[in-house]
C-alpha positions in Angstrom: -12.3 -11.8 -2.0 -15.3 -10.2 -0.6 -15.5 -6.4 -1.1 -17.3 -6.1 2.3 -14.5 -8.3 4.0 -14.6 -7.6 8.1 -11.0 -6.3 9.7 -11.2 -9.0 11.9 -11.6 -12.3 8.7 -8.3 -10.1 7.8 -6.1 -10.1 10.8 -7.2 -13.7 10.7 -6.1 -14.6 7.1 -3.1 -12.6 7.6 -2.0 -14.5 11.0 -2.7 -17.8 8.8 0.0 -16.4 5.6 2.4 -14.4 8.2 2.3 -17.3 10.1 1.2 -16.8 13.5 -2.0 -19.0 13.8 -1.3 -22.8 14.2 -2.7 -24.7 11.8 -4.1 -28.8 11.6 -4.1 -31.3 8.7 -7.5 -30.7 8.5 -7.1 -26.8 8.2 -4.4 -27.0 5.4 -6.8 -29.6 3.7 -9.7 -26.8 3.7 -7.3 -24.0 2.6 -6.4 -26.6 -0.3 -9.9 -27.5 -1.4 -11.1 -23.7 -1.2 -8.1 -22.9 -3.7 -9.1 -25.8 -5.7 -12.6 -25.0 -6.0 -11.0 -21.1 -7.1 -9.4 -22.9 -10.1 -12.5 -25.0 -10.9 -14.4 -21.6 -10.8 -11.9 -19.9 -13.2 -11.7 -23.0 -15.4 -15.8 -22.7 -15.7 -15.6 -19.2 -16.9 -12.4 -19.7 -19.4 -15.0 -22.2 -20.5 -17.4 -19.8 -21.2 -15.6 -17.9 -23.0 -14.2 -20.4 -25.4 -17.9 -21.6 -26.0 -18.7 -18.0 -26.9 -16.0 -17.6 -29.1 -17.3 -21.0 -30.7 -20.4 -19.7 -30.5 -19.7 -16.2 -32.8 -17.1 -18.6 -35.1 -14.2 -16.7 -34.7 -12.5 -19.6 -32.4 -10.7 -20.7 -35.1 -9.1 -17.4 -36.3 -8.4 -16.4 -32.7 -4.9 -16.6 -30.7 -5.4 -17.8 -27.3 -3.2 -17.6 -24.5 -3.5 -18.7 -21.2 -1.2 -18.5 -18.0 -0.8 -17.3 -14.4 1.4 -14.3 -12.8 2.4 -16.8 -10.4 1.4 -20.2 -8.5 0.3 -21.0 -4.5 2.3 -22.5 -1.9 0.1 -24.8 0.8 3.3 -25.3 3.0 5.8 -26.6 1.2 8.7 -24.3 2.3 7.2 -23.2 4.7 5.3 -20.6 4.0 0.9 -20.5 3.0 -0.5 -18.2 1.0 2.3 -15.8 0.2 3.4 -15.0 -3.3 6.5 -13.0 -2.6 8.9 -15.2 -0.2 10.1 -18.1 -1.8 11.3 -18.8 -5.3 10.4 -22.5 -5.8 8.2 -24.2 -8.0 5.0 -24.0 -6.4 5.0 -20.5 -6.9 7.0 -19.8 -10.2 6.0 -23.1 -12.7 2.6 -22.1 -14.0 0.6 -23.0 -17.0 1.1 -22.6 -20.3 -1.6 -22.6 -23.0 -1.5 -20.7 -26.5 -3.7 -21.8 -29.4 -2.6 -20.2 -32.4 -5.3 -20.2 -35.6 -6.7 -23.4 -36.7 -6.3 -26.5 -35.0 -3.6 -28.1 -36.8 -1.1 -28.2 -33.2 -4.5 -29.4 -30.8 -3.3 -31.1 -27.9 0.0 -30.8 -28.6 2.2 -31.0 -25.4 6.0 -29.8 -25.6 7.8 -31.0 -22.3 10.7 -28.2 -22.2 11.0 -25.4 -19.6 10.0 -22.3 -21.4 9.8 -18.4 -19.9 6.7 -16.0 -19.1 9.4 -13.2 -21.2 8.7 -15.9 -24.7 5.3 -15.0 -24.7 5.4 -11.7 -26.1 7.8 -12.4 -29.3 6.3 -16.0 -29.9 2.9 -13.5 -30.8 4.8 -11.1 -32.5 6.1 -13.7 -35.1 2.4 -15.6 -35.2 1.1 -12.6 -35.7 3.9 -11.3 -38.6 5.0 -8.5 -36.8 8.7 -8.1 -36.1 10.2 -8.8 -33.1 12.0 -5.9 -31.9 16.0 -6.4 -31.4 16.1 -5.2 -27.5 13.4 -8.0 -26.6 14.9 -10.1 -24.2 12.6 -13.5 -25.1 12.8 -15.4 -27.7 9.8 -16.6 -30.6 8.5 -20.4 -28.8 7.3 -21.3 -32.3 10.4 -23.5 -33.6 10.2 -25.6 -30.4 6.0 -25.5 -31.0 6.0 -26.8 -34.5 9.0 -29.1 -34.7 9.3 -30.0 -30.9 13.1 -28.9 -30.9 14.8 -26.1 -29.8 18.5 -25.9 -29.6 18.6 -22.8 -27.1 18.8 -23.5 -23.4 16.5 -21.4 -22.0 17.1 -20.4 -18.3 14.5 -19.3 -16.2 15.6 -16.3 -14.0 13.6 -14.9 -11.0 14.6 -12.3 -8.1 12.4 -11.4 -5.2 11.1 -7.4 -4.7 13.8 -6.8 -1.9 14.9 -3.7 -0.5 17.9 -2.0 -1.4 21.2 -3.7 -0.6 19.5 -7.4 -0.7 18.9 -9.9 -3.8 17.7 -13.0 -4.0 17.9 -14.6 -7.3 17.0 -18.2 -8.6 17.9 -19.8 -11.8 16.0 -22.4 -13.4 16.8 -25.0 -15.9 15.0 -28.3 -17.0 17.4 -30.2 -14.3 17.9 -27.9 -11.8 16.7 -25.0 -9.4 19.6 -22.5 -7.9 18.8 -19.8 -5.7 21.4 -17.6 -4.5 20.7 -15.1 -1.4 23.5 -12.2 -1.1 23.7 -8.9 0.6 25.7 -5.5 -0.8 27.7 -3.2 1.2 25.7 -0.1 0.8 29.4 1.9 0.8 31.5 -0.4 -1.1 28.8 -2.3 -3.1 30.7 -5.2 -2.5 28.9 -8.6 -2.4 28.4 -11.0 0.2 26.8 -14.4 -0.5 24.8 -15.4 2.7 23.1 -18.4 1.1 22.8 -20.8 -1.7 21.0 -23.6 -2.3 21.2 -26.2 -5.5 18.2 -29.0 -6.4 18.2 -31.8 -9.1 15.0 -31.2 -10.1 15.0 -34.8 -11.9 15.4 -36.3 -8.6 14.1 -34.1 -6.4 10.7 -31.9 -8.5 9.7 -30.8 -4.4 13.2 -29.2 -3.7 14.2 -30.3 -0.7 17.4 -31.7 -0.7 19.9 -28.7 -1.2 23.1 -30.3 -3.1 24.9 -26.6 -3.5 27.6 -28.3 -1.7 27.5 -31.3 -3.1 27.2 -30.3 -6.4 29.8 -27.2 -6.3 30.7 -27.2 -10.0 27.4 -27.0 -11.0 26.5 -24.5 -8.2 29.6 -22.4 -9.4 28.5 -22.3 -12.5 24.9 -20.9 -11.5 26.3 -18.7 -9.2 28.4 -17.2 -12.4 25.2 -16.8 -14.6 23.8 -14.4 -11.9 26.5 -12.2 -11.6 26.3 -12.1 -15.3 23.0 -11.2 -15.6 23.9 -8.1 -13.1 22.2 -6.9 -10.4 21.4 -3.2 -9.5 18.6 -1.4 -7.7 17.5 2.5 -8.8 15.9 4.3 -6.6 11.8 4.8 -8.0 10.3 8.1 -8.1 8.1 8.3 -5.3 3.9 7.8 -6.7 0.9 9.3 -5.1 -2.0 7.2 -4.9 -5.4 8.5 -5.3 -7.9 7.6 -2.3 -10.3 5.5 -4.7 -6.8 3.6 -6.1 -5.5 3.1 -2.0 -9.1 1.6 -1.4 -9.1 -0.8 -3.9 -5.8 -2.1 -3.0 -6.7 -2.7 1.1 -9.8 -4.3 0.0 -8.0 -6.9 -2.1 -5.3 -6.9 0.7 -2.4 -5.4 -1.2 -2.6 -2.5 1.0 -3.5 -1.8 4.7 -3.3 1.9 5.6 -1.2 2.7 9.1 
């Protein structure tokens, strides 16, 4: 994004995400190639760099790991643009790329769900360091080097909510469950408002919701969340510095009141 951006390109692009600007096939089209030429653009440059590393021959003795903080949504549930309102697919499957030394594993492909929290102890154990005990992921490379894996891992993702509200989804290699509930904020009792269940083997979009359907199976995702408790502490309240607050309204993480 442009550092000189104008107030007004912002109110625009913000009516587009919140939404309140109605948009055409050919508009969602434009938003779409723009985002694709992004990726081309970082691809270029990732391509750069592996040619440099080539270049200095330390490729081969260098660990490589490539992946996103999250994906884009152009509309699919009804949202565009926003990274913190859904938790579906578009915006929590991303890329996965490590190359450890060598090349002995190139183009290597392993189809099973995996976690962002594996990355850190599957580079611990490459790397022959130990994997502390309180690490919640676990080392990728059995499943890289023989293709199995006997642990089912389940992805689990909550939204940034305030206090009192928690929206959690699960994520296996068959299914999506996301599970909206509220807490009293005297008795800290929990009410489920909403639940929703896909067979992602049927349906990899998510839009048939089977959480009545399939009530066993929602059940038993409902269970794993409470299991994995849920709490909110209050944060210690931060001071930004005027240079920090500046940087975050011009990349439109922040806009000042």
């Amino acid at each position: 994004m442009p550092l000189n951006i104008s107030v007004e390109y912002l109110d625009r692009l913000n009516g587009i995400v919140q939404p309140k600007i109605d948009l055409g096939p050919g508009d969602l089209a434009h938003i779409v190639r723009s985002y694709d030429a992004e990726v081309r653009g970082m691809d270029e440059a990732f391509g750069a760099l592996i040619s440099y590393l080539r270049e200095k021959n330390v490729y081969q003795d260098t660990v490589i790991v490539f992946t996103s903080d999250h994906g884009e949504e152009f509309n699919e549930h009804g949202a565009i643009g926003r990274h913190a309102d859904t938790l579906h697919d578009e915006l929590l499957r991303v890329p996965l790329l490590i190359k450890p030394p060598g090349e002995s594993l190139r183009g290597k492909r392993i189809g099973r769900q995996v976690r962002g929290l594996d990355i850190m102890p599957t580079l611990l154990e490459m790397v022959d360091i130990v994997i502390p005990e309180n690490v919640e992921g676990v080392s990728l490379l059995p499943l890289i080097h023989s293709g199995e894996f006997e642990e089912r891992l389940m992805a689990i993702s909550r939204r940034d909510l305030p206090a009192g509200v928690d929206e959690t989804s699960v994520r296996s290699d068959s299914w999506r469950y996301i599970r909206w509930a509220g807490f009293g904020y005297l008795t800290g009792e929990e009410d489920v408002r909403r639940e929703y269940l896909y067979d992602l083997r049927k349906d990899p979009g998510e839009l048939q919701d089977l959480s009545r359907a399939e009530r066993e199976t929602a059940e038993f995702f409902s269970q794993l969340v409470k299991r994995t408790g849920f709490h909110q502490e209050k944060a210690d309240q931060v001071l930004l510095s005027k240079e920090v607050r500046d940087r975050l309204s011009e990349l439109g993480y922040l806009r000042e009141e």
